[in-house]
N, C-alpha and C positions, 0 to 999 in steps of 0.2 A: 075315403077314410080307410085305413090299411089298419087290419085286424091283426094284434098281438097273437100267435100260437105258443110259444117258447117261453118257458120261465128259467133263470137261471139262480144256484144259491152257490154260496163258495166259504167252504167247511175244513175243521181241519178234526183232529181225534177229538177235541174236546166238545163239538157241538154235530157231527154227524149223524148222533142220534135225535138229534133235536132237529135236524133238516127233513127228517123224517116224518118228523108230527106236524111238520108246516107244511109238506105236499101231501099228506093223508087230508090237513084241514081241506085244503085247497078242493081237493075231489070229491069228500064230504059234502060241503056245498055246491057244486059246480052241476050247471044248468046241461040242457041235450046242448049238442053241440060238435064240432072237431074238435076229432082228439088233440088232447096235450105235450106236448115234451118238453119235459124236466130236463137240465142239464146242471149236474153236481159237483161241483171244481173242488177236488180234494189234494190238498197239497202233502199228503202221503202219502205211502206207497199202499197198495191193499193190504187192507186185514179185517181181520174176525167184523169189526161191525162197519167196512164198510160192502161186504159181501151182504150181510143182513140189511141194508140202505136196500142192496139190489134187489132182492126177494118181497119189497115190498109189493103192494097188490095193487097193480097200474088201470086193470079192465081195458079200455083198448087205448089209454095212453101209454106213453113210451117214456123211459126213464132209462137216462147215459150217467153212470158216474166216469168219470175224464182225472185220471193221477195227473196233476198236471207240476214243474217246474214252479217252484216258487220267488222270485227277484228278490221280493219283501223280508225273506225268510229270517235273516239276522238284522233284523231288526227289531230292537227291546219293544215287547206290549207296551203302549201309551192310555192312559184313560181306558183302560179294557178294550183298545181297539189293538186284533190282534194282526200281525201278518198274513191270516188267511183272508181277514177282509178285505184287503186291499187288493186281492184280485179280482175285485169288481171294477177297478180302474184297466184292466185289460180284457173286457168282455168284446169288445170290437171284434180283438186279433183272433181271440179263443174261440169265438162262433163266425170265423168269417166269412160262413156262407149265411149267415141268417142277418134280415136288414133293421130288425126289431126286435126286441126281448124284454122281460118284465123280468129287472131282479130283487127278491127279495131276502130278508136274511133271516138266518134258521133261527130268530125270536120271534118270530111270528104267527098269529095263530089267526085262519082264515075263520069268521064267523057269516061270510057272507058269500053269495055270488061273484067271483071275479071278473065275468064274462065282459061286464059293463067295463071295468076298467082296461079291459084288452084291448079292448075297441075303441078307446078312449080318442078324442081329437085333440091333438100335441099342437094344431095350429101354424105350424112351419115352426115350432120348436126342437131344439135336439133333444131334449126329456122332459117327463113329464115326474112332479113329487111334490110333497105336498111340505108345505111352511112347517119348520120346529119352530114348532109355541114354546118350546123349554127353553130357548135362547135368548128368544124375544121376550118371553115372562124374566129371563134370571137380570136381563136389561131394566124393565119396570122395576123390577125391585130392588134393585143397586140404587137406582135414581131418589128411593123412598129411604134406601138404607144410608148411604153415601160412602158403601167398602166397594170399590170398582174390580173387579175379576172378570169377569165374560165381557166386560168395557172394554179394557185393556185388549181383551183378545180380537175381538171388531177391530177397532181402531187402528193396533200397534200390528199384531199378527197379520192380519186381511188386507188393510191400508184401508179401510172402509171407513164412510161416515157413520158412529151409530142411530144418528138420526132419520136416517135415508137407506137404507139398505131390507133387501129380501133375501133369507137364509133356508137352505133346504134342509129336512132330514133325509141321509141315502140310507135308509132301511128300506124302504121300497121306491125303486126308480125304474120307469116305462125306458126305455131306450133308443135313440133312434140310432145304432148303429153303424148303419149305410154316413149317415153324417156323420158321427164323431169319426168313423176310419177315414173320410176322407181329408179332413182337419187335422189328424196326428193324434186323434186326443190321448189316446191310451199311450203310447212313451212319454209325451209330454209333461202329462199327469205324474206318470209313475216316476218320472226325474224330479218332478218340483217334489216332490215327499222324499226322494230318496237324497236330494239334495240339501233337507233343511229337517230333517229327522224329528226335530224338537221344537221348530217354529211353529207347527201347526198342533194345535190341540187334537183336535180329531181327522188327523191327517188326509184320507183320504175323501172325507165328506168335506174338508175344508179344501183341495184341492177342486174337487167336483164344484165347489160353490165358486171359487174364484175362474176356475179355467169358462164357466159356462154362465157365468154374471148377467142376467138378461135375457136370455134364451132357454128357460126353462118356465114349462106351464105352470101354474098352480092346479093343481089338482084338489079336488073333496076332501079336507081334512077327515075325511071316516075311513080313505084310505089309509090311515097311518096314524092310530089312536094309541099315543104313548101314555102306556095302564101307569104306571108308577109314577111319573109327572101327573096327571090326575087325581090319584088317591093319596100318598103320600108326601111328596117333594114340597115344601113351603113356599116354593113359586106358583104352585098351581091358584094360587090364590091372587096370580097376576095375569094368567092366561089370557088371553084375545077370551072373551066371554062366551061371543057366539058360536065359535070354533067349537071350544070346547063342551057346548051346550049339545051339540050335534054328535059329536065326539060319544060323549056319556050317554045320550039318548040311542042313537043306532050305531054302536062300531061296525064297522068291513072288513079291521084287518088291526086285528090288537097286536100291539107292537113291546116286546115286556123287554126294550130299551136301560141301557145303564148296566150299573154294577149287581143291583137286586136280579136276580133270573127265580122264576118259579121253580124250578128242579133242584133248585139248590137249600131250599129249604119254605115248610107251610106255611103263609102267611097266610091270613085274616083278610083277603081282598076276593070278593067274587071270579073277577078272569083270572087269577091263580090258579081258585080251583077249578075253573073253564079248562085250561089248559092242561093241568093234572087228567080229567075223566076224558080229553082227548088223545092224550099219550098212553094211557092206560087203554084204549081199544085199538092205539095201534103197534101197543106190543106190551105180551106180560111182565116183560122186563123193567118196564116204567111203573108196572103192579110193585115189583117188589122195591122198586126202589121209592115206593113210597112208601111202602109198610118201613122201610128202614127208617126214614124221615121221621115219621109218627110215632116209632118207639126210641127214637131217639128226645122228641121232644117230650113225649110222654114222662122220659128218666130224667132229665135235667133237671128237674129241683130235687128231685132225688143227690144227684151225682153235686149239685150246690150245696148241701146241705152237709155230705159227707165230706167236700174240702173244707166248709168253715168247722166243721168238727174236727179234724184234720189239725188243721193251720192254730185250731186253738191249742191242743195237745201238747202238738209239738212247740208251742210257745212256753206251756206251761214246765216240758220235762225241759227246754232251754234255759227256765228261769232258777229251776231246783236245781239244775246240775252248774251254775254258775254261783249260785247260795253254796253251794259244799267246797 
């Protein structure tokens, strides 16, 4: 069994700091052991925070941030998946001396032991990740609704049966490296997306699904517990059952997936503020950027109240000054 050391995440200015609070989770919980290294694929050039990335507090693991060339770069965000994520489809060439890597992406927030899933056995697999229940739920419930979208996408996009088929989420993917560079996969990959810009919904997890069809493990759905398909999304109430039943009971590696991000404003969900009182101990700056958060929503019915008083006014001096 060949034991994972290496995590990699691939960031650009808008979530750097958040790649931050997902290798603090990571060592937060992380068992005695060998040391880690972090490898941070930033597709800008240095600056102000990603010097602060570097100054993070490693103890005897090792943290690379790597500027690296972006291919992806002019290419429009799709469904918020942006051009830095897509350099997870060239992790082969970028680490080509290491034969294994666990990548994860900077919405992640580690509540558990990783050690277990380093170690994990891929079986003569090229990776190892765990089933989107969001896909396969938005399927059960098309079937119940009869409006087909993620239908269309399976079938027309994929060329898949939606009856028969196994779909990964790449928020966290084990990798085995050594095989995908011997295969080509990383140009291949990165051609068929660059190729069809807008045929794939989520372009490069739907490449990664299609190029590796069968050859990927399932892993413990606790690695990879999408918080917002659980508590909010009205699929959750089609999920695989027992998935999710384990999912809510013990997460490993809460995934805050989609367009909702906790930094972006306070929701009402427990691993929100899981993630907020983690990012707050690993840096003050996540302090104040909640206090902005909480006085902002604190003013809001304030700042509503003052437009509908507003909007009435100016209706009213619009109506007098049309009377003269």
């Amino acid at each position: 069994m060949t034991t994972c050391l290496s995590i990699a995440l691939c960031v650009d200015g808008g979530n750097i700091g958040q790649a931050a609070v997902t290798i603090a989770s990571v060592l937060a919980h992380l068992s005695p052991g060998p040391p880690l290294a972090f490898h941070v694929f930033h597709d800008e050039p240095p600056s102000r925070r990603s010097r602060r990335l570097e100054r993070l507090r490693m103890g005897p693991h090792r943290l690379f941030v790597h500027h690296v060339e972006n291919r992806f770069r002019d290419m429009a965000p799709l469904d918020h998946v942006t051009p830095a994520a897509l350099l997870r489809l060239q992790l082969g060439e970028l680490l080509p001396d290491l034969d294994r890597v666990l990548y994860l992406d900077a919405d992640i927030l580690a509540v558990a032991d990783i050690r277990p899933l380093l170690s994990a056995d891929l079986g003569g697999a090229v990776a190892g990740a765990v089933q989107d229940l969001g896909l396969h739920a938005a399927l059960a419930e098309e079937e119940v609704t009869g409006r087909p979208d993620h239908l269309l996408h399976v079938r027309d996009a994929l060329g898949w049966d939606p009856d028969n088929f196994t779909y990964v989420n790449s928020g966290m993917l084990l990798l085995d490296l050594a095989k995908l560079r011997r295969e080509g996969f990383g140009a291949r990959a990165g051609q068929l997306v660059l190729d069809h810009p807008y045929r794939f919904r989520w372009r490069d997890q739907d490449a990664i699904n299609l190029l590796l069809q069968g050859r990927v493990a399932l892993l413990d759905p606790r690695w990879n517990t999408m918080v917002w398909l659980l508590e909010r999304e009205t699929r959750r109430l089609y999920v695989d059952a027992e998935a999710a039943a384990l999912q809510r009971r013990d997460p490993w590696l809460l995934h805050f997936s989609g367009a909702s991000k906790p930094w972006d404003s306070l929701v009402d969900i427990p691993d929100y503020r899981r993630w907020w009182r983690a990012a707050i101990r690993t840096s003050p700056l996540w302090g104040l950027r909640w206090l902005r958060l909480l006085l902002a929503t604190a003013l809001m019915p304030v700042w509503r109240s003052a437009g509908r008083k507003h909007r009435r006014l100016r209706a009213k001096l619009l109506s007098w000054s049309s009377a003269q």
